[in-house]
N, C-alpha and C positions, 0 to 999 in steps of 0.2 A: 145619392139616396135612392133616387127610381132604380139605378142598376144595382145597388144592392138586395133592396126588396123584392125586384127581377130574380136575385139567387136566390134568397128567402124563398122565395116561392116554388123556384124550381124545386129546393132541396126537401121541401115538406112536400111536395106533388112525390118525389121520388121516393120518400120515405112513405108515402099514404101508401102509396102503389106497394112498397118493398113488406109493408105490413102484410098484405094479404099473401103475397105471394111468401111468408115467411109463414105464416099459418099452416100452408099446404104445405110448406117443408115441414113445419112444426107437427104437422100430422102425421105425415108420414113418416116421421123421426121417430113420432109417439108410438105409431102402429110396429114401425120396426124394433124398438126398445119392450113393447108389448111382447112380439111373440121374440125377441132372443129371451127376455124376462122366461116366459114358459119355458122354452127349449133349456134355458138354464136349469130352473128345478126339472127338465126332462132330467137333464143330465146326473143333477145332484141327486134325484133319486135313482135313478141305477145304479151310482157308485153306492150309495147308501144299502140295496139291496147286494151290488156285489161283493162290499165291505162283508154284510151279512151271511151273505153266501159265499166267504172267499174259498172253504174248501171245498164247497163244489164245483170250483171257479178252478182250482188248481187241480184238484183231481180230473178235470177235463181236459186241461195243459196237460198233465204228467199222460193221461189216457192218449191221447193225441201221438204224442211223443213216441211212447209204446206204441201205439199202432203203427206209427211210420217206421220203426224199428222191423215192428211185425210185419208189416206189407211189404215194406223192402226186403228183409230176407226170405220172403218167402215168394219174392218175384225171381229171386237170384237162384234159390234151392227147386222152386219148380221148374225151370229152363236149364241149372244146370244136374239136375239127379236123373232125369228121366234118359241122359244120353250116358248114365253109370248103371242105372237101373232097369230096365226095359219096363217093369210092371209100375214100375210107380205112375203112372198115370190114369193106371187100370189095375188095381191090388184086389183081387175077389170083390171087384165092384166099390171098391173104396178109392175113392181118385185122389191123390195127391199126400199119401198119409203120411210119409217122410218127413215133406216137402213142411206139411201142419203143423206136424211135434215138433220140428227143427225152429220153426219161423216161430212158431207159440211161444216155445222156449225162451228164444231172442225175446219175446215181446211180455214175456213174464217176470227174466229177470231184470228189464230196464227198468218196468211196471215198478217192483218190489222194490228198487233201492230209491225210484224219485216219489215213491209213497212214502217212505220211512224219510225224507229229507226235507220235501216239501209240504204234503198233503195231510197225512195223520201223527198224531203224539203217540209214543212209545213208552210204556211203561206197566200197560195191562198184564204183559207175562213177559218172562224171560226171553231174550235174544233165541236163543234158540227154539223154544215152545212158540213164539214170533216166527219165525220162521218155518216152522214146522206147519202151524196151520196157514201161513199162506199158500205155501207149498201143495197143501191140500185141498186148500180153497181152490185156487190156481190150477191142478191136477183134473180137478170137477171142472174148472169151466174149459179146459182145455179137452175134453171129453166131449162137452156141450156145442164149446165149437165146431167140431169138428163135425158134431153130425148135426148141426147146424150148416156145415159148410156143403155137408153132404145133399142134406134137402135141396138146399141153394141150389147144387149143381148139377142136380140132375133132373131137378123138376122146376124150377123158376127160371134161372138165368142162361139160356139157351143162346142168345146172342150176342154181339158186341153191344158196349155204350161207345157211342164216340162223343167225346170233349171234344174243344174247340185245338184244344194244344195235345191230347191225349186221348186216345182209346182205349178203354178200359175190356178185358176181357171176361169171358165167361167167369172163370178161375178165382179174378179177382174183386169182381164185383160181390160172389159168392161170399169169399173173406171178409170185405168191408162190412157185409150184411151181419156175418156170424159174428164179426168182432163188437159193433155196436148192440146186436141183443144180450151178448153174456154182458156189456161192460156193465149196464143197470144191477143186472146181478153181483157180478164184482164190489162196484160202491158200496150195496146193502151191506153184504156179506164181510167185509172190511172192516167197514165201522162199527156194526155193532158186535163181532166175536171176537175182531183179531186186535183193531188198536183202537185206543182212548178217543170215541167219538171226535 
């Protein structure tokens, strides 16, 4: 009987004890279930707003896409045209205009066929009046760019960037620059002339 009431006792001293110290797990369970709780509706709302914004969610995908279309060719066309071309590098003060229409080109017709697939609904005008004013949407911003790329490149970006894995050059920091101010314009211009908001 004494050695049992001997465990008795232990087992309630270890259980008195295992209370408190169950508290501060219990708290700190609490505070942790507290903030994933937040971080959770962090989450559920940005899906909620990307839901809501999903096509400006994908016209950033499809922008993206096109631009890497755009920057790759037009990494490939300015290092390989300039040893076909002599002036392309220097066209009456116009640096690289080949090199632009070519690489624009690339990055207009990717633009147009992953807009009509994933981004905007089609049905405001015919396939081909669809076509046509992207074409000439397209044609303006490839204008824009281009003397946008011009300003870039001959009065802003004078140097390299170096990344950690890449070095970005004059040329093409230029590009990146001109491609992100027309795209704002592009979006506008898309959705409300060319296809079904």
């Amino acid at each position: 009987m004494n050695l049992l009431s001997g465990h008795f006792y232990f087992v309630q001293k270890i259980k008195f004890k295992n209370i408190f110290d169950s508290k501060k797990i219990f708290n700190n369970f609490f505070h942790c279930l507290t903030y994933s709780y937040k971080f959770a509706n962090y989450i559920i709302l940005m899906r909620e707003l990307l839901l809501r914004q999903k096509q400006i969610l994908f016209f950033i995908i499809a922008g993206g896409l096109s631009a890497i279309v755009e920057i790759g060719s037009f990494k490939i066309f300015s290092t390989q045209l300039p040893s076909m071309f002599s002036q392309e590098t220097n066209f009456h003060g116009i640096h690289y205009p080949l090199s632009n229409i070519l690489s624009t080109s690339c990055g207009i017709i990717t633009n147009y066929f992953l807009s009509i697939w994933f981004v905007f609904e089609r049905g405001k005008h015919s396939k081909k009046k669809e076509f046509a004013y992207f074409m000439i949407v397209s044609f303006i911003s490839t204008l824009l760019s281009l003397s946008f790329f011009q300003f870039f490149y001959s009065f802003i970006f004078k140097d390299n960037i170096s990344l950690i894995i890449y070095t970005l050059s004059p040329e093409m920091i230029s590009k990146i620059a001109a491609i992100l101010l027309v795209s704002v314009l592009n979006y506008s211009i898309k959705k409300k002339v060319i296809f079904n908001g």
